[in-house]
C-alpha positions as CSV (number, residue, x, y, z in Angstrom):
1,X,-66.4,130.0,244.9
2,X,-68.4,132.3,247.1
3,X,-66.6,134.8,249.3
4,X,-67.4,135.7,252.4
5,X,-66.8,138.9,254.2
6,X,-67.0,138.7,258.2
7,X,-66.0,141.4,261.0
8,X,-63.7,138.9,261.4
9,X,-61.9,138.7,257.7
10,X,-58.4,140.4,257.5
11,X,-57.5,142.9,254.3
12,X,-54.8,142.5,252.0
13,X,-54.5,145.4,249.8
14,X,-52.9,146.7,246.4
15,X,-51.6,149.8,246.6
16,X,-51.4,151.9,243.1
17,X,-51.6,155.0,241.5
18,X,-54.0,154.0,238.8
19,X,-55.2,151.3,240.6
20,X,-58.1,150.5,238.7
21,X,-56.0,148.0,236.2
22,X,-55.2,145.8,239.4
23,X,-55.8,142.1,238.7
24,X,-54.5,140.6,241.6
25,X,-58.0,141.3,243.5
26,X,-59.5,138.8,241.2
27,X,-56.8,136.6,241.0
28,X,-56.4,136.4,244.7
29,X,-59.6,136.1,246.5
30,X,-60.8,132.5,245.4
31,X,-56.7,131.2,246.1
32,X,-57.9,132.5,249.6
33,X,-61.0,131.2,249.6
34,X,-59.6,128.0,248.8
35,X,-57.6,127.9,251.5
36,X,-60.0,128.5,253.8
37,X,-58.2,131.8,254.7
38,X,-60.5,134.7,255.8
39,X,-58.5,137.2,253.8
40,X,-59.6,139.4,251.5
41,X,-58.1,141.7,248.9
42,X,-59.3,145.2,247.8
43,X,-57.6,147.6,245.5
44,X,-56.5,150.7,247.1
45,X,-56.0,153.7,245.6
46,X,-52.9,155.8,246.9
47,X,-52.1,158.9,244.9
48,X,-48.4,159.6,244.4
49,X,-47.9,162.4,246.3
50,X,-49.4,160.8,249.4
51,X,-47.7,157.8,249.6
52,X,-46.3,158.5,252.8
53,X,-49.8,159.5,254.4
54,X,-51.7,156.4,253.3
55,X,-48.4,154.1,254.5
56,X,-48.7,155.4,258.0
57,X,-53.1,155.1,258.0
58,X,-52.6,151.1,256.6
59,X,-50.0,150.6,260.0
60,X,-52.0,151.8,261.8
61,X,-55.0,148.7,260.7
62,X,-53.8,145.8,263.2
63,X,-56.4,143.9,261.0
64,X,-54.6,144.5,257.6
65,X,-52.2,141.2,256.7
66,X,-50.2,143.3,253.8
67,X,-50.6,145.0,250.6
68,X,-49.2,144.3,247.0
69,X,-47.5,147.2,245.3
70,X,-47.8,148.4,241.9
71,X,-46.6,151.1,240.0
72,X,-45.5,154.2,240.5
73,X,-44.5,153.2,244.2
74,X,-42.4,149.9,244.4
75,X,-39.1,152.1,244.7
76,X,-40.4,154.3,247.2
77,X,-41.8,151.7,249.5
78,X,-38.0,150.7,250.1
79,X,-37.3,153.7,252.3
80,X,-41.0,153.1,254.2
81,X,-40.2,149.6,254.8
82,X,-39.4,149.1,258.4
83,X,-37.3,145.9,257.0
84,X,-36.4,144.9,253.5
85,X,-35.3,141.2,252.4
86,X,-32.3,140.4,250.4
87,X,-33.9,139.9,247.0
88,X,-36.2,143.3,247.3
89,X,-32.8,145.3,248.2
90,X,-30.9,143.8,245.3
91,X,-33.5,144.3,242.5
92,X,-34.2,147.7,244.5
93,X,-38.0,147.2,244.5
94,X,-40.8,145.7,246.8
95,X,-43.7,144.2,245.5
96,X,-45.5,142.7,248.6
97,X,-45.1,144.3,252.4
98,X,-46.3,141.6,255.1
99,X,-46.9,142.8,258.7
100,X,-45.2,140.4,260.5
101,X,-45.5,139.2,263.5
102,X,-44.2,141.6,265.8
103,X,-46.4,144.4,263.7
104,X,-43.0,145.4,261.4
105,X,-43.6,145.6,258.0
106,X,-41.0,144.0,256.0
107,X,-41.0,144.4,252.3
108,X,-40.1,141.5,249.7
109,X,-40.2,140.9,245.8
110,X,-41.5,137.8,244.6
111,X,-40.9,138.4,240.7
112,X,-37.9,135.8,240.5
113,X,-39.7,133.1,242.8
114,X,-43.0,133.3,240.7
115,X,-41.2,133.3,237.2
116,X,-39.4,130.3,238.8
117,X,-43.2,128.8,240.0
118,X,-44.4,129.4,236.7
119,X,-41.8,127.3,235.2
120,X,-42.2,124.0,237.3
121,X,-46.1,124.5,237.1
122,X,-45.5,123.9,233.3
123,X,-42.9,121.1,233.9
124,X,-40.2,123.2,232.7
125,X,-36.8,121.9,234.3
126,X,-34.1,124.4,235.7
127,X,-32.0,122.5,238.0
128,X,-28.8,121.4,236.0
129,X,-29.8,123.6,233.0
130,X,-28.0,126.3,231.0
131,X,-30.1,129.4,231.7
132,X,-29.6,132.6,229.3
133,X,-31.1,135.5,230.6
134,X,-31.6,138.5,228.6
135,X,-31.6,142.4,230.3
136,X,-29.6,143.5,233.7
137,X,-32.5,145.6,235.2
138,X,-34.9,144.8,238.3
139,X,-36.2,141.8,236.7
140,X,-33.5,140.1,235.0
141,X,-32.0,140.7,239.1
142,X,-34.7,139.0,240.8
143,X,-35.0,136.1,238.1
144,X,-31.6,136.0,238.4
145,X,-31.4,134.9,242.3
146,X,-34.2,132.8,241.7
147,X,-32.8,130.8,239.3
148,X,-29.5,130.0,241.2
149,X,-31.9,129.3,243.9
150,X,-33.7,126.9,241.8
151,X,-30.1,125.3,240.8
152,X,-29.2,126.4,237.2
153,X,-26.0,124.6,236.0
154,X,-25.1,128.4,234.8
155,X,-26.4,131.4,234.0
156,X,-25.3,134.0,231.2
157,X,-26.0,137.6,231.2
158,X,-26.5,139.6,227.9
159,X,-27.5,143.6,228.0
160,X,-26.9,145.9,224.8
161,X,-24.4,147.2,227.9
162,X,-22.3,144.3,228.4
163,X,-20.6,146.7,231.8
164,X,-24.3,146.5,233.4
165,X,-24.5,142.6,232.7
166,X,-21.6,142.3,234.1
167,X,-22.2,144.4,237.1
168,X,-25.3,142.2,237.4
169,X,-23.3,138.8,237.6
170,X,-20.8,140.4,239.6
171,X,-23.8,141.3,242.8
172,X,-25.5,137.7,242.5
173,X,-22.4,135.9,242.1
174,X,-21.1,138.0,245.6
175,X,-24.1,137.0,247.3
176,X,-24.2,133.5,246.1
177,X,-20.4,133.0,247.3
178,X,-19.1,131.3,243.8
179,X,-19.2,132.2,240.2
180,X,-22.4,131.0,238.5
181,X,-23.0,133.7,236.5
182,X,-21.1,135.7,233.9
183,X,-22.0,138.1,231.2
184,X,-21.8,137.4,227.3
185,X,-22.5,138.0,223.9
186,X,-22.3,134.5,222.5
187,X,-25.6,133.1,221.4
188,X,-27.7,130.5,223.9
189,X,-26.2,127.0,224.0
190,X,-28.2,124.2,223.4
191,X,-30.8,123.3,226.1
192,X,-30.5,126.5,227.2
193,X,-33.8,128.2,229.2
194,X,-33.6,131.9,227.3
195,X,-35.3,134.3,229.3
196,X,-36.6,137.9,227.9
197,X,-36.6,139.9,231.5
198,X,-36.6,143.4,228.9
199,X,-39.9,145.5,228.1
200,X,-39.1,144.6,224.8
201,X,-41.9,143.2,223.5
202,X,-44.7,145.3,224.8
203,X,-45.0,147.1,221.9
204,X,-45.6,145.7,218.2
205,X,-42.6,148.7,217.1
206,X,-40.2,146.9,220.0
207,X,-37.1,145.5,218.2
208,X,-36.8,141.6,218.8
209,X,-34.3,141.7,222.1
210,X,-32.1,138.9,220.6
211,X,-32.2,137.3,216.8
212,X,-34.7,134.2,216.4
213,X,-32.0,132.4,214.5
214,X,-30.1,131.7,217.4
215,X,-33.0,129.6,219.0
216,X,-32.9,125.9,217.8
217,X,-35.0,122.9,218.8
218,X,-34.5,121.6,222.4
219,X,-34.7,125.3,224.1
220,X,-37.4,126.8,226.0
221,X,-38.2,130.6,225.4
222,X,-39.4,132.4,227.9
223,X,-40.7,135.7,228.9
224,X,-41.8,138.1,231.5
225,X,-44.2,139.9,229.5
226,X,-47.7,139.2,229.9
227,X,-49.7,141.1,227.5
228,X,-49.4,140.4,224.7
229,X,-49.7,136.8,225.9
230,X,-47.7,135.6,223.0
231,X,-45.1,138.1,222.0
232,X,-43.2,138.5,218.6
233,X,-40.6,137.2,220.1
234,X,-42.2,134.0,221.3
235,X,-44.2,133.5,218.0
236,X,-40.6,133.8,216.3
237,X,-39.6,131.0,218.7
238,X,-42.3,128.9,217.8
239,X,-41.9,129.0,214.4
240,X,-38.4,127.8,214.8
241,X,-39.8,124.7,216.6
242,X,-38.8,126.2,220.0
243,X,-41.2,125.5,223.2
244,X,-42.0,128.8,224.6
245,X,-43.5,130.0,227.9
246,X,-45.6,133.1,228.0
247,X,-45.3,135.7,231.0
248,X,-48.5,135.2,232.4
249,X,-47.4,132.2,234.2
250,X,-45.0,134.5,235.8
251,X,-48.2,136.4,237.5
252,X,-49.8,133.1,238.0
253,X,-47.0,131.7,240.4
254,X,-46.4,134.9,241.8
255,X,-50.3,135.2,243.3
256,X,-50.1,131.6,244.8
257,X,-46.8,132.5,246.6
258,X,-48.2,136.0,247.9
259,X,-51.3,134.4,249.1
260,X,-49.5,131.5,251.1
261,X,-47.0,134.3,252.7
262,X,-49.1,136.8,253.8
263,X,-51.6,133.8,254.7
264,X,-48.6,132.3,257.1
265,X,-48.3,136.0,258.2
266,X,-51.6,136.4,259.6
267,X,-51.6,132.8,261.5
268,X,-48.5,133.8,263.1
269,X,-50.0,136.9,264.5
């Protein structure tokens, strides 16, 4: 599909420093397109050390929607922020800033809703299921929420630090108003959706971040990692007769919910 660039089109941008691994250009521009949106998204390369300099130039565009954040400066944007949503503050990162309507921009992290949109594009069930989720960082917070959200029957925490599991069940379960999740070391219960939300697994020299022989017919594996597409982990899975779910499908359902939110942005302005 052919893209069209008009004095009229509106930016999004990605803000990194390297930015020149960005896929989210690529991935975005024809969801847009399809839409009918006249938005388009560029990378943007914003050195480190001048973070704050390029925040205030990219207010300062009325005709820029919002901008995608990538690495190094998804902790910093929190502070530059002029408003931060729940999930964003809890895993203590921001992965898209919207301008919103009244010119604010408010920063939010969609990693939990688009691991949870990659799921129910493959068919893969979480309401009423067992979840087990594997890692208390960023991640494992925002997939977390999203999976309470997305009505898990309950939802067990493991960490090689059982305190920051804990600590991880304790927050969600706070915000959430009831106990749904608790921290463990028991293996995953049958039906259970196990979720890798660790790095482990980006590196062939990565130790396995839980044993394959606790994985039995009737589970789903699943990761967050994308590349390698099919990790040791999930090929371990598979061999065991266990359906797995790559991470890609995590950046998949994460593109179509940025593009509809900073599309809804831009009509409201």
């Amino acid at each position: 599909m052919d893209i069209v660039i008009r004095g009229t089109t509106r930016l999004m941008g990605v803000i990194g420093d390297p930015i020149a691994q960005a896929r989210t250009p690529e991935a975005i521009n024809p969801i847009y397109a399809a839409m009918g949106a006249d938005i388009v998204c560029v990378p943007l390369h914003v050195p480190a050390d001048a973070l704050a300099t390029c925040w205030a130039g990219l207010k300062a565009m009325p005709n820029l929607v919002g901008f995608g954040i990538t690495l190094p400066h998804k902790t910093a944007a929190l502070d530059l922020c002029d408003e931060v949503d729940l999930v964003a503050r809890r895993v203590g990162a921001v992965n898209v800033v919207r301008r919103e309507a009244d010119g604010r921009f408010k920063g939010y992290n969609f990693d939990g809703a688009g691991f949870v949109r990659g799921l129910q594009a493959a068919e893969i069930h979480v309401a009423g299921r067992p979840c087990h989720l594997i890692g208390a960082g960023g991640a494992a917070m925002a997939i977390a929420l999203a999976l309470a959200e997305a009505g898990a029957a309950e939802i067990v925490v493991t960490n090689r630090t059982l305190s920051r599991a804990q600590a991880l069940a304790d927050r969600v379960n706070a915000d959430l108003g009831k106990t749904l999740l608790r921290a463990g070391t028991a293996a995953p219960v049958a039906d259970a959706l196990v979720v890798n939300a660790t790095s482990l697994g980006l590196r062939d020299t990565d130790a396995l971040p839980l044993d394959p022989a606790c994985l039995t017919p009737g589970m789903t594996m699943a990761e967050v990692i994308a590349q390698p597409e099919i990790t040791p982990l999930l090929t371990a899975a598979q061999a065991r007769g266990v359906a797995v779910h790559s991470g890609l499908h995590m950046i998949t359902g994460q593109v179509g919910l940025i593009a509809e939110h900073l599309a809804a942005g831009a009509r409201a302005r």
